[in-house]
matplotlib code that plots the C-alpha trace (Angstrom):
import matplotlib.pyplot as plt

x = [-4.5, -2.2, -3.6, -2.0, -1.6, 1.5, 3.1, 2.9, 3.6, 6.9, 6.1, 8.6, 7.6, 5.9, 3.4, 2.1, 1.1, -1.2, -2.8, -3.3, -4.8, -7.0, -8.4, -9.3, -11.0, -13.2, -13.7, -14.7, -16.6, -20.6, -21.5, -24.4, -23.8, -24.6, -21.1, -19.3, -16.2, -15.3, -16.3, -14.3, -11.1, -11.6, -12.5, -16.3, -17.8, -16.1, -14.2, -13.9, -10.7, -7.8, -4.7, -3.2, -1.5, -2.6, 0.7, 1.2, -2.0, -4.9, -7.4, -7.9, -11.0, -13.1, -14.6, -17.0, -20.6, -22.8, -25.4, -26.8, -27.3, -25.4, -22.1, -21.3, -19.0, -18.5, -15.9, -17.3, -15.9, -16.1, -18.4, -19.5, -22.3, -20.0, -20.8, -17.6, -14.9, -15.7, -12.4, -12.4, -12.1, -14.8, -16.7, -16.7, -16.9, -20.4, -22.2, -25.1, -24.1, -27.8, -28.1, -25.0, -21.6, -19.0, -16.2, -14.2, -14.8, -13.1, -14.6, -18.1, -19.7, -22.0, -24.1, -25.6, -23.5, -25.3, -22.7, -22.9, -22.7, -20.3, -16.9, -14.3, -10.5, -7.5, -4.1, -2.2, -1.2, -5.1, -5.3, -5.7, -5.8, -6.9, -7.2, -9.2, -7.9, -6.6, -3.0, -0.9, -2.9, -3.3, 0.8, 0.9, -1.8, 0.2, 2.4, -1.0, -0.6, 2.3, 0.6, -1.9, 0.0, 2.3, -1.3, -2.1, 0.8, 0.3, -2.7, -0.6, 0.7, 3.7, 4.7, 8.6, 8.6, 10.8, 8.6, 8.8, 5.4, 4.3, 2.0, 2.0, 2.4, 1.3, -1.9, -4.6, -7.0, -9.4, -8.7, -10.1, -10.2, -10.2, -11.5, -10.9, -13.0, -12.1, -14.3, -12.1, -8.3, -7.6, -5.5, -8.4, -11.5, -11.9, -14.9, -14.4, -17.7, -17.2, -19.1, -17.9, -20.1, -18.8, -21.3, -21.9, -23.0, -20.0, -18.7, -17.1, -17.3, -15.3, -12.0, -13.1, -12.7, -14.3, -14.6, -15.2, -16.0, -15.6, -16.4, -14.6, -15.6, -12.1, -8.3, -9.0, -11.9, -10.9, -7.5, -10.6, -12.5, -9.3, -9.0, -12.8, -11.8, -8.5, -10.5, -13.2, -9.8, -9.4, -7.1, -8.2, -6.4, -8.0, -6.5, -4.0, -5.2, -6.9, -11.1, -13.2, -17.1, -18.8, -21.0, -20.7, -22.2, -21.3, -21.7, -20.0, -18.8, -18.1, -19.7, -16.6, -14.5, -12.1, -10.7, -7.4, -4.4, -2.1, 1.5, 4.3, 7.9, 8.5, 8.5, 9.6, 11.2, 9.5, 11.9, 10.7, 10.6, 8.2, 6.0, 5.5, 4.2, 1.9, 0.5, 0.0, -1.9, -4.0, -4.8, -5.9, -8.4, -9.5, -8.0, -7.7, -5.4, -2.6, -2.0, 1.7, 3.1, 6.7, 8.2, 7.9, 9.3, 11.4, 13.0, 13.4, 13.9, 13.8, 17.0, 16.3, 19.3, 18.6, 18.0, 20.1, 21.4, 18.1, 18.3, 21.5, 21.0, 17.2, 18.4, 20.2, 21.4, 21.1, 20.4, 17.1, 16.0, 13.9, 15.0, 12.9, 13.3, 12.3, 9.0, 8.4, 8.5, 5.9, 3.2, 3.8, 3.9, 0.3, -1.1, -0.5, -2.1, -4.9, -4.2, -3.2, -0.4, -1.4, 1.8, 1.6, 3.3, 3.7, 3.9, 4.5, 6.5, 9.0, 12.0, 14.2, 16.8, 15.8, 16.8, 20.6, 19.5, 19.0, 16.0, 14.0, 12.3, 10.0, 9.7, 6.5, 6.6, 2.9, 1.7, 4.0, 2.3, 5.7, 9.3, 10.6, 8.8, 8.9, 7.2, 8.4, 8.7, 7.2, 7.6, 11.1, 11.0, 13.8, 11.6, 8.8, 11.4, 12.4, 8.9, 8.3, 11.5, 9.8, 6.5, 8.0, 9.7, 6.5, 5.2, 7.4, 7.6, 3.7, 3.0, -1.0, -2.7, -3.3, -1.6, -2.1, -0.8, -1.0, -0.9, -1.8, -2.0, -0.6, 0.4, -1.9, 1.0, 3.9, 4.7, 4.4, 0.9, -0.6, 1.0, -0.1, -0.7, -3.8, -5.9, -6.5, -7.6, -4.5, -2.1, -4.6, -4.9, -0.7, -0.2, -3.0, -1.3, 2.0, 0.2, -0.4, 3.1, 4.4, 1.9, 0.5, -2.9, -6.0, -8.0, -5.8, -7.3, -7.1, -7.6, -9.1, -8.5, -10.0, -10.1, -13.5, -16.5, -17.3, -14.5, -16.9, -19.3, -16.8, -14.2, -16.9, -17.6, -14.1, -12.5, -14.3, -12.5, -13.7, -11.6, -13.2, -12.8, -12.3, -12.8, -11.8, -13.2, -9.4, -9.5, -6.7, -4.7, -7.3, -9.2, -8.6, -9.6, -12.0, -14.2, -12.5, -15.6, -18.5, -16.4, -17.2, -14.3, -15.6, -19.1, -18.8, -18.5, -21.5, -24.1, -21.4, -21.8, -25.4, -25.5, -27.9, -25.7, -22.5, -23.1, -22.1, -18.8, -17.6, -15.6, -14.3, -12.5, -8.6, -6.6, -4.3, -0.6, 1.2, 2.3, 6.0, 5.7, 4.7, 7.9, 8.3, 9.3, 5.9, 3.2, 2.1, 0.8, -0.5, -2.4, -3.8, -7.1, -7.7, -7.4, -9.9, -12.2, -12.3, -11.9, -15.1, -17.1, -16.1, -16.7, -19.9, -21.8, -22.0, -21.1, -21.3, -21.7, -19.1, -20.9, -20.9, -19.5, -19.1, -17.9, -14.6, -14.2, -14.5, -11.8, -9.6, -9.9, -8.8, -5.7, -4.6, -4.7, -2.3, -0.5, 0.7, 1.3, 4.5, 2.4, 3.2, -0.9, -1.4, -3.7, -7.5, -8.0, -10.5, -13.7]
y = [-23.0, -23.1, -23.5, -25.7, -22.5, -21.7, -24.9, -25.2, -21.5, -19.3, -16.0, -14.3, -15.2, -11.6, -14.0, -15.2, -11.5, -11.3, -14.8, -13.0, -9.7, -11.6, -14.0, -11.0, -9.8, -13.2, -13.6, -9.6, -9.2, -10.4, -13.0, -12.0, -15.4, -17.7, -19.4, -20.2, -19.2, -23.1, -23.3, -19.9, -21.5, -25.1, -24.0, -26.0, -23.3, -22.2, -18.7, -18.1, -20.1, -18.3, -18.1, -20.3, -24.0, -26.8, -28.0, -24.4, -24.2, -26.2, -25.8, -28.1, -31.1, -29.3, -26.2, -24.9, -24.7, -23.0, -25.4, -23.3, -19.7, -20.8, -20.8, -24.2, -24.6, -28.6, -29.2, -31.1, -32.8, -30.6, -31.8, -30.4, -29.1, -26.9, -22.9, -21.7, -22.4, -21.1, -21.0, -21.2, -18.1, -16.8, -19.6, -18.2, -14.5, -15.4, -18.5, -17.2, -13.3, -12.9, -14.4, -14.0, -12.1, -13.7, -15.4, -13.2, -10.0, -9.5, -8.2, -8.6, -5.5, -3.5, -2.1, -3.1, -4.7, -5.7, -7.3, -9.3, -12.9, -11.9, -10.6, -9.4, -10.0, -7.6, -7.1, -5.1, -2.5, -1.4, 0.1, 3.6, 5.1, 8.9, 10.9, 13.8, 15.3, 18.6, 18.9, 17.7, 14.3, 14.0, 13.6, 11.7, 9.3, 8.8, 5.7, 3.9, 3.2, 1.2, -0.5, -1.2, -2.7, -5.2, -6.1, -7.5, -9.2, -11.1, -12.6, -14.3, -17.9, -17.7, -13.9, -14.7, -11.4, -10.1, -6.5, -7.8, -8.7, -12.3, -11.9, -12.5, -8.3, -5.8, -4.0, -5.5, -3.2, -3.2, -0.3, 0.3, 3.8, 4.3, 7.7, 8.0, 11.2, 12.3, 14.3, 15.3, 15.0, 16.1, 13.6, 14.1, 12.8, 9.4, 8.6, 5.4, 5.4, 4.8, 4.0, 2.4, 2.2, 0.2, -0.8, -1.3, 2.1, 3.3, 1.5, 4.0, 1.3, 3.6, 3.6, 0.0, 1.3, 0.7, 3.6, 3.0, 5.9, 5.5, 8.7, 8.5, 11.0, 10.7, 9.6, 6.6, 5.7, 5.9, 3.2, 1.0, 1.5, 0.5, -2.5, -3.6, -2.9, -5.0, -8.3, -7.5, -8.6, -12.5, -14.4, -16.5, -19.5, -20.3, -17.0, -16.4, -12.7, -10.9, -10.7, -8.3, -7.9, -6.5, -4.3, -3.6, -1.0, -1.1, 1.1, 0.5, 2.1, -0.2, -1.1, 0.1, 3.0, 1.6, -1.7, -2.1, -4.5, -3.4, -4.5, -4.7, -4.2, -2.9, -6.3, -8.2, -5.8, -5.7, -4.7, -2.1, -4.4, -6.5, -3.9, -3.0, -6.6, -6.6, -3.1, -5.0, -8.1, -5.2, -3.7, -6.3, -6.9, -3.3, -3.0, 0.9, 1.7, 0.3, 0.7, 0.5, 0.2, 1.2, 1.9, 0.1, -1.7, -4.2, -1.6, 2.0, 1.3, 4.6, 6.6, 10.4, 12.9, 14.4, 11.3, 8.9, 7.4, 6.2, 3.9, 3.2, 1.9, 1.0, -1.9, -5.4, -3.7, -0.2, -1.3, -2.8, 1.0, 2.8, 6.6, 9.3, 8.9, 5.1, 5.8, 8.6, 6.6, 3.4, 6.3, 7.3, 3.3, 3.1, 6.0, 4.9, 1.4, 3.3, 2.9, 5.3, 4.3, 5.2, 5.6, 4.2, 4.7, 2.9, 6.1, 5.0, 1.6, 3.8, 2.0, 0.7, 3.3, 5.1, 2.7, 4.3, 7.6, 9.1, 9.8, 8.4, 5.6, 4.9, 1.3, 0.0, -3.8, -4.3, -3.6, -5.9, -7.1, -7.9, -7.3, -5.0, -3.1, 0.1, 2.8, 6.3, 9.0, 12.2, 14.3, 14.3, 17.2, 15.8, 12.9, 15.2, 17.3, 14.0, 12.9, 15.7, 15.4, 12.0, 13.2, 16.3, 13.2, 11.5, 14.3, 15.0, 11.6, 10.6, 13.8, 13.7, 14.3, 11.0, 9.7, 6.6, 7.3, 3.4, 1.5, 4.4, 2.2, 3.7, 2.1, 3.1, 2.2, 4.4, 8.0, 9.1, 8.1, 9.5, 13.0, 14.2, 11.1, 9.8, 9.1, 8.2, 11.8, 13.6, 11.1, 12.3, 16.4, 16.2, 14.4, 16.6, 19.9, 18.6, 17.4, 21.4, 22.5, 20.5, 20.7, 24.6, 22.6, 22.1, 19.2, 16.6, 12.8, 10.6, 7.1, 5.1, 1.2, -1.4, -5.4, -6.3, -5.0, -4.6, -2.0, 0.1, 1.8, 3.1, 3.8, 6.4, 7.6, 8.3, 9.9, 11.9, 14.9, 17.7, 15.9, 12.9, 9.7, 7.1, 3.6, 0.5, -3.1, -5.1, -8.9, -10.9, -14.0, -16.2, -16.5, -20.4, -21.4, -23.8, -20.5, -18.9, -19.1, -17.7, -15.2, -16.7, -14.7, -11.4, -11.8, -11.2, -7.6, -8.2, -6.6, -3.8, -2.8, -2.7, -1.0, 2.3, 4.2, 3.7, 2.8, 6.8, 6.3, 2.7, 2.7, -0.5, -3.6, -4.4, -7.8, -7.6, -9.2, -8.2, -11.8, -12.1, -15.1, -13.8, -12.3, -11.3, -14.9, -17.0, -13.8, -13.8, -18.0, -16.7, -13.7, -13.5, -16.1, -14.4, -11.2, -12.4, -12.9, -10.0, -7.6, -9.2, -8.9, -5.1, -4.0, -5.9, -6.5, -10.0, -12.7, -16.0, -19.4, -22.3, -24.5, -22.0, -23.5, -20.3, -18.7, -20.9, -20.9, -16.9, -17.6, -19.7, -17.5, -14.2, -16.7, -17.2, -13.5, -13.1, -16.0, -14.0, -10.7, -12.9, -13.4, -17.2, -17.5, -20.8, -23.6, -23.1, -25.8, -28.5, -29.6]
z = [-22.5, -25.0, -29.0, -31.8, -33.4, -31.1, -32.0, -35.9, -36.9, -35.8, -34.8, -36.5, -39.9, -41.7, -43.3, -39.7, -38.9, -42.4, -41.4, -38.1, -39.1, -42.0, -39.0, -36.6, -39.5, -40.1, -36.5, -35.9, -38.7, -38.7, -40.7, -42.9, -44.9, -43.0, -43.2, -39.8, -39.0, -39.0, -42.6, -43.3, -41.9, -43.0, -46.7, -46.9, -48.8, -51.8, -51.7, -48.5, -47.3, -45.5, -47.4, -45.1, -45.3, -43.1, -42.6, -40.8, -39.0, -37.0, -34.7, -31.8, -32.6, -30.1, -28.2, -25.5, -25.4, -22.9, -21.1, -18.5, -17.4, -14.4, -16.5, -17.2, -19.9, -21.8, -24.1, -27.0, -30.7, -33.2, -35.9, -40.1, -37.7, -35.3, -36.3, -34.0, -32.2, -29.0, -26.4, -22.9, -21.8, -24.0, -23.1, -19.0, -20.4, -22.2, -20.3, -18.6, -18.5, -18.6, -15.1, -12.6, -13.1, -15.2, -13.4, -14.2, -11.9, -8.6, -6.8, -8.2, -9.3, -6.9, -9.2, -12.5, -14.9, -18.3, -20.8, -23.9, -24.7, -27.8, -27.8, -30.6, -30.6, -30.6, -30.2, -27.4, -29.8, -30.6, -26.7, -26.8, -23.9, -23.7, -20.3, -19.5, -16.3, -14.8, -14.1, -11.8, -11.9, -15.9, -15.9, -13.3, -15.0, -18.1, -16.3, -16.3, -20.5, -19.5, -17.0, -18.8, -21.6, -19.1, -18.0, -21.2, -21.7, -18.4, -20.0, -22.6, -21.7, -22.9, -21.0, -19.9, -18.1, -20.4, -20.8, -24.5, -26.5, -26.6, -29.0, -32.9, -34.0, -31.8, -33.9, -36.0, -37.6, -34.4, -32.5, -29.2, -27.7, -23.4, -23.1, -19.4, -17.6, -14.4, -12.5, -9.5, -9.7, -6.2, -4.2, -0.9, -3.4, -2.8, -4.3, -5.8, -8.1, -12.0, -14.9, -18.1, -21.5, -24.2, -26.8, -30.4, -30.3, -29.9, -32.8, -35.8, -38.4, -41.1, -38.5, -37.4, -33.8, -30.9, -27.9, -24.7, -22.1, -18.4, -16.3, -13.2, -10.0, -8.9, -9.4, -7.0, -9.2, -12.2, -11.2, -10.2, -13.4, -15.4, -13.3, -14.3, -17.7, -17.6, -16.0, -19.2, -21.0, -21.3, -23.8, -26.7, -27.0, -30.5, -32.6, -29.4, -29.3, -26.7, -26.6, -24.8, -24.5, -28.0, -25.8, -21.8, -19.4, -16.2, -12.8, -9.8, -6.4, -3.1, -0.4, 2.3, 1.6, 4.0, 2.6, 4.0, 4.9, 7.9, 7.5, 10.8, 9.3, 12.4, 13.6, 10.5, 7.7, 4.7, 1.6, -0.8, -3.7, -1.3, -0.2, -4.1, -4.5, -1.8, -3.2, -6.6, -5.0, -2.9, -6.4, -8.2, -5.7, -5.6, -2.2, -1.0, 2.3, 3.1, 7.0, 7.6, 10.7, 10.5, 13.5, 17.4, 20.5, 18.4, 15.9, 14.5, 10.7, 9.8, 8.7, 8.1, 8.9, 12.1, 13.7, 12.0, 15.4, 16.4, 13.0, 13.8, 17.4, 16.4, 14.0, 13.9, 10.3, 9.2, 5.6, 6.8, 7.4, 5.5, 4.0, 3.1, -0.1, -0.2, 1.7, -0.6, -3.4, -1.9, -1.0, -4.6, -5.9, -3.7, -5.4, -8.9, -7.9, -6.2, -2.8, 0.3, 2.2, 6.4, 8.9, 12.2, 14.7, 18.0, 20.5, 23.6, 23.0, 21.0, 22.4, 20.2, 20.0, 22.6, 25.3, 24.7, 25.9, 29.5, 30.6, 27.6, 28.6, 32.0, 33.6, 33.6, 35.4, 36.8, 32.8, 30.7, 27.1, 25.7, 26.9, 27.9, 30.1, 29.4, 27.9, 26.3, 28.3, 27.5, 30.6, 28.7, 26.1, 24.5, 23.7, 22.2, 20.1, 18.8, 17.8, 16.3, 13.9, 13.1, 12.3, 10.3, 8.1, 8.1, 6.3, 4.4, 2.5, 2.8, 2.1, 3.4, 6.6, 8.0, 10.6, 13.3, 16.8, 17.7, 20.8, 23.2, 25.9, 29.3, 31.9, 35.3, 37.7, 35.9, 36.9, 33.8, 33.3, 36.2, 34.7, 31.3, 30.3, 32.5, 29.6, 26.0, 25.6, 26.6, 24.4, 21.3, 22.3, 22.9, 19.3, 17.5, 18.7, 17.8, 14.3, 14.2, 15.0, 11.9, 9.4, 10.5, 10.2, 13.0, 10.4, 10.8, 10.8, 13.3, 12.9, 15.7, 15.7, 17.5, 17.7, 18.8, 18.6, 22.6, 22.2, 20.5, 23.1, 25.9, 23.6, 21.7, 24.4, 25.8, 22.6, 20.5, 18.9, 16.5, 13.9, 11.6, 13.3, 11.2, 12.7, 11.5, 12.2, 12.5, 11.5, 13.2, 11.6, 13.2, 10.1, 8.7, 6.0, 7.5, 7.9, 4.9, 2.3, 4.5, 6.3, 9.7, 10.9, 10.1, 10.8, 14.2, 13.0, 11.0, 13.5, 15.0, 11.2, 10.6, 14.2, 13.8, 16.6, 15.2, 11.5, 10.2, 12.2, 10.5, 6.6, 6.6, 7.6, 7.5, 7.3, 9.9, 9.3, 12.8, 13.5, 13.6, 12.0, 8.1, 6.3, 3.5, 2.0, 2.9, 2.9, -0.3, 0.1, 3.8, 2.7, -0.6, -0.7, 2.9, 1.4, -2.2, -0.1, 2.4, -0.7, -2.6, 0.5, 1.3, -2.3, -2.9, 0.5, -0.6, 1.5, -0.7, 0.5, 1.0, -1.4, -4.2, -7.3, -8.9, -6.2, -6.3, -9.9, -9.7, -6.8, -9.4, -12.1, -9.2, -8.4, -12.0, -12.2, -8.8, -10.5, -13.5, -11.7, -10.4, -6.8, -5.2, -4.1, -2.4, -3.5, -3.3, -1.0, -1.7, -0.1]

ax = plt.figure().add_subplot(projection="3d")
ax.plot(x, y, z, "-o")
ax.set_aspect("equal")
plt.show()
């Protein structure tokens, strides 16, 4: 919403910065008189008036009360008997915190979360952020005070994505310090538990600064604790500043440490400015992994120099191939957003490319799932040398253990299969010893997917290494929105999850986008109100109902916040 104020005053007149700082004042500062901060501005009570002209400056003939501690907010006239102007946004910040979580946490908190119905009003330029963190990851963590600061210029109305200020002056006398503490910096922790304490407490009245600590157990956590603290951030249309809680305390860790969406630009390339995008909708969700399946049987986009031909032959155009460098740098993009970026790769239905080459490729025509039918050979050495140049690259730019030998599926009827290749067991022991070869390491994680939850038993039963299994519950694109609100597309997973025997092996739940009809031109209206919800449910537990009013207006406020990241979310559709 957009104030009067924004209309009346220009913003580059000196003057409009002392009205500014002189109003965060008023509004900051408790009033021990008994005079309103409407009487302040509109001069009723005798030596209190701004210095400013009401030919410069107005507010709008109403605000918000509060009329239930289920967070309904009513615009009403305002009256000699109004004590404040009360916003919008302050109005869903404050309504009912007592009872429920505010609208404006996605996901919800799983833990408590006690906040106040107050808040006080700064500017951009009273952010402090301070880290406390070993080295390599304090560095590294610096790039988050610029992120940070864009954030907060997405809340204003008026952002033009310029990477300029939108506000009225960039400090006020309100400072607020982020001392940030993190407990383990190594890129393997992954505990994702926080807490934040911000308080009157914590208040230094002689510096007029406010501190908040958040302790952090890891690097993972502590991008998650910083994205709580940004959605604590609203804007206030009234003084068109930014307004956070007077007091908060918050602890939180979720539900899933697997929370994941799998991307196919094997089938559909994905530029890298694309990919960044989707890893900034996955962030602001608190999503964690992203599983991305890079090369297939359509195409090889992957250039690296010792096999440059494949990318060559492997492609309708080289230049939709990815290099080593460009990988490098979205694993490193996905780290600074909190998320690990997974490889897969498509073993056996490595074709593209390889169909040019002799001996490479076995036909397989009694076990066709898409054409052609053919599998990889790999009673061909040449075909294992060449893997294990690609998985030496894979290393090299994701740089971690993880990798996802996918679609092991061998055909019973081809030669090849009833050699080495006989079982599940021998694809994984042929992969895990060539994971050793290239990385001179036996720990190695494998990642074990499946699609339904019958899967489960015989396929537990069949493959279990000495390495961590890690096994992940896959949605499909079957999800509609007709089921969208009460997850009916997930809960057949529900009781595989809350299963006894297999409960210590599940982390998580991924959206899957391997349909070759989602590019990278309609995925972001395809994926993102699919993805809100998964994300709320895997952090919190919660599964809320259809009918849930405040549900869909914590929804609307999630999709404004997509919205002004630059993400094209689709409609929230109505009842």
């Amino acid at each position: 919403m957009k104030a009067v104020i924004s209309k009346i005053r220009p913003k580059s007149n000196l003057n409009d910065e002392r009205f500014l700082h002189a109003l965060l004042e008023y509004r900051n500062t408790p009033r021990k008189d008994g005079i309103s901060s409407v009487q302040r501005l509109f001069g009723r009570q005798t030596g209190t008036q701004l210095p400013i002209s009401p030919m410069r400056f107005s507010y709008p003939p109403w605000t918000y009360q509060c009329l239930s501690p289920k967070g309904v907010c009513q615009r009403v006239r305002v009256d000699e008997h109004t004590k404040d102007f009360i916003g919008w946004n302050q109005c869903r910040m404050t309504c009912g915190v007592e009872e429920r979580v505010p609208f404006i946490f996605w996901p919800r908190p799983n833990g408590p979360t006690v906040l106040s119905n107050t808040t006080f009003n700064f500017l951009p330029g009273d952010v402090k952020l301070i880290i406390d963190a070993h080295e390599p990851a304090a560095t590294k963590m610096q790039d988050w005070r610029s992120w940070i600061k864009n954030e907060l210029y997405y809340k204003h109305p008026n952002y033009d994505w310029t990477h300029l200020s939108p506000f009225v002056g960039m400090k006020s006398e309100t400072a607020i310090s982020v001392q940030l503490k993190v407990m383990n910096t190594s890129s393997e922790a992954v505990d994702e538990s926080y807490e934040i304490v911000l308080g009157e407490n914590h208040r230094v009245r002689q510096d007029n600064a406010y501190y908040m600590e958040i302790r952090a157990q890891s690097i993972y956590a502590a991008k998650q604790a910083l994205e709580t603290f940004i959605q604590m951030i609203s804007f206030d249309e009234i003084t068109e500043t930014l307004q956070v809680y007077t007091s908060a305390k918050i602890k939180d860790e979720p539900k899933f440490a697997w929370r994941g969406l799998k991307l196919d630009s094997s089938t559909t390339f994905f530029h890298v400015q694309s990919i960044e995008n989707i890893l900034d909708g996955m962030s602001t969700m608190k999503m964690n992994f992203l599983h991305w399946k890079i090369l297939g049987s359509k195409s090889f986009p992957f250039r690296a120099q010792e096999i440059q031909e494949l990318a060559e032959l492997g492609t309708k155009n080289i230049r939709n191939a990815y290099s080593v460098e460009q990988v490098a740098h979205v694993v490193q993009y996905g780290l600074m957003k909190g998320i690990r970026v997974i490889p897969e790769l498509d073993v056996l239905d490595l074709q593209a490319g390889f169909e040019f080459q002799d001996n490479c490729l076995e036909t397989c025509p009694d076990s066709c799932l898409s054409l052609p039918c053919v599998q990889l050979n790999f009673t061909s050495q040449k075909n294992w040398d060449v893997l294990k140049i690609v998985v030496q690259q894979f290393s090299r730019a994701f740089d971690i253990s993880w990798f996802h030998f996918g679609k092991v599926k061998p055909s019973l009827n081809c030669p090849i299969s009833q050699g080495i290749l006989k079982t599940y067991e021998s694809v994984a022991s042929q992969t895990q010893n060539m994971m050793a070869m290239v990385n001179d390491d036996t720990s190695s994680n494998f990642l074990v997917q499946i699609s339904h939850p019958n899967a489960m038993g015989s396929l537990m039963k069949t493959y279990s290494p000495q390495n961590t299994v890690v096994v992940v519950a896959e949605t499909s694109s079957q999800v509609v929105w007709r089921d969208q609100f009460n997850l009916e597309g997930e809960a057949r997973f529900t009781d595989l999850l809350n299963t006894r025997d297999y409960k210590s092996k599940i982390v998580g739940i991924e959206i899957s986008l391997d349909s070759p009809a989602i590019d990278e031109y309609n995925i972001h209206s395809r994926l993102w109100l699919k993805a809100c919800v998964m994300a709320d449910y895997l952090w919190s537990g919660i599964i809320e109902p259809e009918d849930d009013l405040a549900f869909r207006e914590r929804l609307s406020v999630q999709r404004k916040r997509l919205t002004q990241r630059g993400l094209p979310v689709d409609t929230i559709p109505s009842d």
